[in-house]
N, C-alpha and C positions, 0 to 999 in steps of 0.2 A: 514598550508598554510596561507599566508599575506592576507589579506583583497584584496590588489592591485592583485596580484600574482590570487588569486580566480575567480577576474575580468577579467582578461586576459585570462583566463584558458575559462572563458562562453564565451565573444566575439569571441573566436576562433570557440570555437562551435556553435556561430551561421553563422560564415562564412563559417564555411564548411558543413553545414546543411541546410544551409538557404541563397544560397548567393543573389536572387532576393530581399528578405528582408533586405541581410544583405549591400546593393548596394542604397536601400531605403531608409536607414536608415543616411546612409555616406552622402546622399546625406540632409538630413536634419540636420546633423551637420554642413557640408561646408554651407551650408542656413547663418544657428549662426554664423560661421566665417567672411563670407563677413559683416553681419549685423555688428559685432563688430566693425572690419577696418575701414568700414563706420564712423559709431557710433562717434567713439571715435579715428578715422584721425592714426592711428596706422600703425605701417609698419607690422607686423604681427599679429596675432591670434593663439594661440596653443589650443588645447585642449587635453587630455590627460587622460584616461582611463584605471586605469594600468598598463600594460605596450604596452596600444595602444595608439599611435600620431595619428591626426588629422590634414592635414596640408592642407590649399588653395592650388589645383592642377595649379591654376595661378601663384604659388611662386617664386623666385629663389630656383633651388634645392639643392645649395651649404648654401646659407643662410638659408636655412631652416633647413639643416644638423645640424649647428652651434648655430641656435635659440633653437631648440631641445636640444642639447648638455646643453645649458644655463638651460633649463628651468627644464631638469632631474638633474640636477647636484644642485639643491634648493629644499630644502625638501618639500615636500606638502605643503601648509596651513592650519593650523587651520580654518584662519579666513583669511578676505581680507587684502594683503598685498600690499603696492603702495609704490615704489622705484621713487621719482617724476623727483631724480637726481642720477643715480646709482655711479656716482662719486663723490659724498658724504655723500651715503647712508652707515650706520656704517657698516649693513653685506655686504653688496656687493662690495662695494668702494677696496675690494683686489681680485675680483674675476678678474681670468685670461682675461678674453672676456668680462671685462670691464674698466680696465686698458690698455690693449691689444684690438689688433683687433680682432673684427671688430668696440669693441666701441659700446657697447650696453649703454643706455645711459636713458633707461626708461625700467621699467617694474612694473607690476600690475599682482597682482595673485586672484583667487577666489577659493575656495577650492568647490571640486563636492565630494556629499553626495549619498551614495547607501540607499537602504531602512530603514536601520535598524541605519540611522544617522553618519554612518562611512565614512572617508573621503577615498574616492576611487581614485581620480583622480583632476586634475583643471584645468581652462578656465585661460591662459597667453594672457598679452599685453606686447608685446617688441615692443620697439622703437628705434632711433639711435640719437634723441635728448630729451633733458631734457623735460617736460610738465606738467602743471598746472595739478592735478586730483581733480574736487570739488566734495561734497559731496553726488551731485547728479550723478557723474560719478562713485561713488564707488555705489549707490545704484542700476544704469544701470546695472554695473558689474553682480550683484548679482542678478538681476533676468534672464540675461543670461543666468547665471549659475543655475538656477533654470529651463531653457527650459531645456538645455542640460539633466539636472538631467531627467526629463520627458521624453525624449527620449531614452534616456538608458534605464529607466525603464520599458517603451512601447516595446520597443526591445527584451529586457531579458523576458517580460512575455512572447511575439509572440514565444522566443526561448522555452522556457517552453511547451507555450502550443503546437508548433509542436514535440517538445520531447514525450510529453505524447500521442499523435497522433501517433507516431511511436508504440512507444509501446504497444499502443494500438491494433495499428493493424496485430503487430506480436504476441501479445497476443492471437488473436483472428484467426491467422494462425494456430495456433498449436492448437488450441481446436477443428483443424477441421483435423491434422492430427495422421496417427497413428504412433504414438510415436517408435515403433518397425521398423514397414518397410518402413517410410515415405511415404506413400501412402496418398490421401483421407483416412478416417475413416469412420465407416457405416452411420453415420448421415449426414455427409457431402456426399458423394456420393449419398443417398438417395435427397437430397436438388436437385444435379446437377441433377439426373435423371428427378426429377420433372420440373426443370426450361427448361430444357432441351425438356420436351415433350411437353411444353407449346409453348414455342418459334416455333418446327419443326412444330407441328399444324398449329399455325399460317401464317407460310412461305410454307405449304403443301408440308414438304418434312417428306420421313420416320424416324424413330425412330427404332434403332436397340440395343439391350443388349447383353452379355455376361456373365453366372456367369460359374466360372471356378474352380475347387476342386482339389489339391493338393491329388491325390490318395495314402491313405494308410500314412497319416500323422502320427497317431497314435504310429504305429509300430517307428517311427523315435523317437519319443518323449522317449516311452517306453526300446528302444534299445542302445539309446544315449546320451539322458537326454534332457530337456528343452533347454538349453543355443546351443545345436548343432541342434535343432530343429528351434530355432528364428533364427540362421544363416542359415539355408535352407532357411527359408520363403521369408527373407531381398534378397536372388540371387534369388529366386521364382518370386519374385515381381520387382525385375529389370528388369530382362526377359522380363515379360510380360508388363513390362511398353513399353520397346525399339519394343514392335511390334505394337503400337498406334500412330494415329499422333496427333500434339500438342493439336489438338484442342476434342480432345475423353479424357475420364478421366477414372483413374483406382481405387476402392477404396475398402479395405478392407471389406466385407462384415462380413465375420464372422471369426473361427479361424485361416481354412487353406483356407476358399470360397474368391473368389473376384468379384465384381462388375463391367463390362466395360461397360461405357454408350458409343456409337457410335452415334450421333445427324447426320442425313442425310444420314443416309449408309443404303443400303439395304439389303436384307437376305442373298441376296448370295456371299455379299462385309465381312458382318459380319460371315459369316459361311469361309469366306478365312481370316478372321483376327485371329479368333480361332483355323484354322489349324496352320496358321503359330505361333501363341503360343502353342500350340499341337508340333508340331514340336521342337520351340526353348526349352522349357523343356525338350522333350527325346532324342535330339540330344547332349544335355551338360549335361555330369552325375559329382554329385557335390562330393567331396569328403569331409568324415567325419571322422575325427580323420586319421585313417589309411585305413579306408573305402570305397571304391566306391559304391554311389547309383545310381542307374540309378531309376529317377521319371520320373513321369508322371501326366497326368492332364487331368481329363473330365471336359467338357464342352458341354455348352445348349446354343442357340440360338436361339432369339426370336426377330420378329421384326412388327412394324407396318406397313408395307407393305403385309404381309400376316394376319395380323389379325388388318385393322384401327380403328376398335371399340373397344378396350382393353386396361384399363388403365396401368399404372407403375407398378402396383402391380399384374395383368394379366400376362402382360409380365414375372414377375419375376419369376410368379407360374408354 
């Protein structure tokens, strides 16, 4: 992959990952453009990143079609390039759209530098008449292009560092689930119960659990091997998810036990939540290989409403 082509490839990804930033950002380059125009009395300013254009949203957008066209169609720069007369400039003097119209008739290039010194991109002045460029206008040029560089830069790390922020935090999703039946895992569902009883405390409303046993798992494991055993547990555990509402959490306790924390529910709301997963277990019998099982599931009910002085670990026992 090109150096250019690489660049293009991240600015994409920061626009579709990040487009408050990536809107921020646009907006501090159009900043350098208008300054340039200013600056340096020019009918345009390109900037150019790859294979991203930068164009004053004030433009013509025909002309700007065509200024672009120009400006891709001239190799990058090494170094700063200034065309003072492009119809007598050796390389340019045959190009089509300056012999032709529109009559481009000035241009000034700076070449933009990614971190590692490679030329990535560059800062264009087109014009449509000839112009003096003294030595203090190529060194303006170049520190232009030295904002731009710094803004890209600033950009690409903000893309970086929300990158690793993702990752992060899907990293840190799955260390909380169980990898088998996508549930909570024991540690995390122990975390929710606790935050959980702190919060209901506080707000004085009850605290209700459920631990719930896949009866006679064993015999499944033993009769049909492991792998028809984790595809029990995986419909097991859908099941009993689909009889919670969003806001209660279900989480693997131990091999075939689960954990439902109920925050606000009372005894006799968590004792009809348990029937109805009582129920959805022995009403759908699963089939195994060629098999029909008909499971079933105990369950214990416990809640702070009948017992308010008993911590998470009371409740459990």
């Amino acid at each position: 992959m090109t150096d250019q082509k690489r660049v293009s490839s991240q600015l994409n990804s920061i626009t579709l990952n990040s487009s408050e930033e990536s809107v921020d950002g646009d907006q501090q380059i159009l900043r350098i453009q208008r300054i340039a125009k200013r600056l340096f009395g020019v009918a345009n300013c390109l900037i150019t990143f790859g294979d991203t254009v930068w164009n004053a949203p004030e433009s013509n957008a025909s002309a700007e079609a065509i200024e672009q066209a120009f400006c891709q169609s001239i190799p990058a720069p090494r170094n700063i390039v200034v065309a003072a007369d492009t119809a007598i400039d050796k390389a340019l003097h045959v190009h089509p759209l300056v012999h032709g119209a529109p009559y481009i008739r000035f241009y000034a290039g700076c070449p933009i530098h990614n971190g590692d010194n490679k030329v990535v991109g560059g800062i264009s002045l087109i014009d449509y008449v000839p112009r003096l460029f003294s030595e203090e206008d190529r060194n303006l040029l170049v520190d232009l292009a030295h904002l731009v560089e710094r803004e890209i830069h600033v950009r690409l790390l903000s893309a970086t560092q929300l990158d690793l922020e993702r990752k992060n935090k899907t990293l840190r999703r799955k260390s909380l689930i169980d990898p088998l039946i996508g549930t909570w895992n024991r540690g995390a569902i122990m975390r929710i119960l606790t935050i959980e009883a702190v919060r209901c405390d506080k707000m004085g409303l009850p605290l209700s659990l459920i631990v719930a046993d896949l009866d006679h798992f064993k015999k499944v494991n033993d009769n049909y091997g492991h792998p028809a055993g984790d595809a029990v547990l995986v419909k097991v555990a859908s099941k009993l998810r689909s009889c919670i509402r969003p806001q209660e959490a279900l989480g693997r306790y131990g091999g075939e036990e689960f954990l439902i924390v109920l925050p606000g529910s009372s005894q006799s709301t968590a004792m009809a939540v348990a029937e109805r997963m009582r129920l959805a277990i022995a009403s759908q019998p699963e089939l195994v290989g060629e098999t029909i099982l008909n499971l079933t599931i105990s369950a214990g009910v416990a809640s702070t409403e009948l017992f308010p002085a008993a911590t998470t670990e009371d409740l459990i026992s």
